[in-house]
C-alpha positions as CSV (number, residue, x, y, z in Angstrom):
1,X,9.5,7.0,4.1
2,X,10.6,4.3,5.9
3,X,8.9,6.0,9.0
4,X,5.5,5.1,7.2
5,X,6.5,1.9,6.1
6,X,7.2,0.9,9.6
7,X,3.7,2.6,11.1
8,X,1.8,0.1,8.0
9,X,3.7,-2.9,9.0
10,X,2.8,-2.2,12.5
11,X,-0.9,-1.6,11.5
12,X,-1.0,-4.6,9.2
13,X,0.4,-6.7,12.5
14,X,-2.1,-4.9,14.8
15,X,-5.3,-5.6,12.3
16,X,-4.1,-9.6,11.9
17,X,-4.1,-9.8,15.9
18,X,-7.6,-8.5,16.5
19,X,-8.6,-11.0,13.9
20,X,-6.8,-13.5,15.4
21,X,-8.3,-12.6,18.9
22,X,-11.8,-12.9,16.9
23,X,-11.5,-16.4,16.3
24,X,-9.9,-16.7,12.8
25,X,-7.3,-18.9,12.6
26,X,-5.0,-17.6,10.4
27,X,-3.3,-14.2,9.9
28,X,-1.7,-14.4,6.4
29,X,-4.3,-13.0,5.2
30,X,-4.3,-9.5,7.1
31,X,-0.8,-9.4,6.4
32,X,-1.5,-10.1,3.1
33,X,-3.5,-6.8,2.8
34,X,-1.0,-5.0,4.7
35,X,2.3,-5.8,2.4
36,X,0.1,-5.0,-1.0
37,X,-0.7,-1.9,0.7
38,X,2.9,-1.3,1.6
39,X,3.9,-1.9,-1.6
40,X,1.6,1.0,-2.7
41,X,3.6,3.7,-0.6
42,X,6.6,2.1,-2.2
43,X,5.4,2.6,-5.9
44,X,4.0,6.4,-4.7
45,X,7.1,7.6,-3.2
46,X,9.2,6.6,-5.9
47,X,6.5,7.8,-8.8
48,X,6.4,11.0,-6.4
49,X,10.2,11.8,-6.6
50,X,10.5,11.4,-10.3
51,X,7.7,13.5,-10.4
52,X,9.7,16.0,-8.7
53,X,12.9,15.5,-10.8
54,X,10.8,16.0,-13.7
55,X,9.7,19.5,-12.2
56,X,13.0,20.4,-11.5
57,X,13.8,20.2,-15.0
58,X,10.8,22.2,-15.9
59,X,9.7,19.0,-17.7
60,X,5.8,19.9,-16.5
61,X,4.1,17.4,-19.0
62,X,6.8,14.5,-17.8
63,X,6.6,14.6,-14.2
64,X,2.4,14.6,-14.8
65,X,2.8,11.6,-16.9
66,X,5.1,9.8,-14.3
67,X,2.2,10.4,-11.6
68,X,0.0,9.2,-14.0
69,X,2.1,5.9,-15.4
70,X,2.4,5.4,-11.5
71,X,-1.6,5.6,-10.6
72,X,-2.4,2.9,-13.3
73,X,0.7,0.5,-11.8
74,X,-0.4,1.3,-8.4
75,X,-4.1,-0.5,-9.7
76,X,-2.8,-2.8,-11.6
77,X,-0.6,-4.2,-8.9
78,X,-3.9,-3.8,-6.1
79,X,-6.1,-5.8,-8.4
80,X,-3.3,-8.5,-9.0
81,X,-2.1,-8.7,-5.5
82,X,-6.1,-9.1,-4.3
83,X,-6.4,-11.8,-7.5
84,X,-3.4,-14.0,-6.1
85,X,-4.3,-13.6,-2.8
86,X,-7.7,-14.4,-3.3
87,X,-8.0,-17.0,-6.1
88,X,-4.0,-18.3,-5.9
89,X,-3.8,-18.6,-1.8
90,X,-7.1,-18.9,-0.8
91,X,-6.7,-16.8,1.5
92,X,-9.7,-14.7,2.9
93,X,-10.4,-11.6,1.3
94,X,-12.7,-9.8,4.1
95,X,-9.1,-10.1,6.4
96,X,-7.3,-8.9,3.2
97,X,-9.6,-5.9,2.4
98,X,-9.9,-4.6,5.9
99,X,-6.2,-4.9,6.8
100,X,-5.2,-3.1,3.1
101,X,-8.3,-0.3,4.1
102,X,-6.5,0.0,7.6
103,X,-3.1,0.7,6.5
104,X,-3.9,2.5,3.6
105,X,-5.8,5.3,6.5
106,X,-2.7,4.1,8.3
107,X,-0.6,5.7,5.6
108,X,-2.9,9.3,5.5
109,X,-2.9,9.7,9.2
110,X,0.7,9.3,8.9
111,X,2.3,11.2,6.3
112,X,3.8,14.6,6.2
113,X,5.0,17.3,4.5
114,X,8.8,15.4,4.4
115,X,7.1,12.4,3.7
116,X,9.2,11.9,0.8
């Protein structure tokens, strides 16, 4: 996991510098978009691994509603993490948006079967 964290960070970094080399002035904003999306993997790989505890002890119905207590959290903390960025920091969202798109493809590109 922490091999995907690191390639999103990187990303996150990568997509503030071309916006910096575009003329915007500030980069909090991409890496804004990158940590909320890091965050995300966080939440999926843990929600992932109690899914699989779950299995293990043929608990079939649990680990399906961890996965699925974990996809409403996972919104929930998108949509609050673009509010306070957006309304609380000011900060811009098109920077936020395209960095949090980029990791997140980031993240599919990346993963594995031993992801987790």
């Amino acid at each position: 996991m922490r091999r995907v964290i690191a390639f999103q960070g990187t990303i996150a970094l990568v997509t503030a510098l071309v916006f910096m080399y575009m003329g915007y002035q500030k980069i909090e904003s991409s890496l804004f978009g990158g940590v909320i999306s890091i965050l995300n993997t966080i939440l999926l790989a843990k929600s992932v691994e109690q899914a699989g505890e779950a299995a293990l002890e043929q608990n079939v119905s649990g680990g399906t509603l961890v996965l699925f207590k974990s996809l409403l959290i996972r919104i929930a903390l998108i949509l609050v993490g673009f509010y306070i960025g957006i309304v609380t920091l000011s900060l811009d969202a098109l920077q936020m948006l395209v960095a949090f798109a980029v990791t997140q493809i980031g993240y599919v590109f990346n993963k594995n079967k031993t992801i987790y």
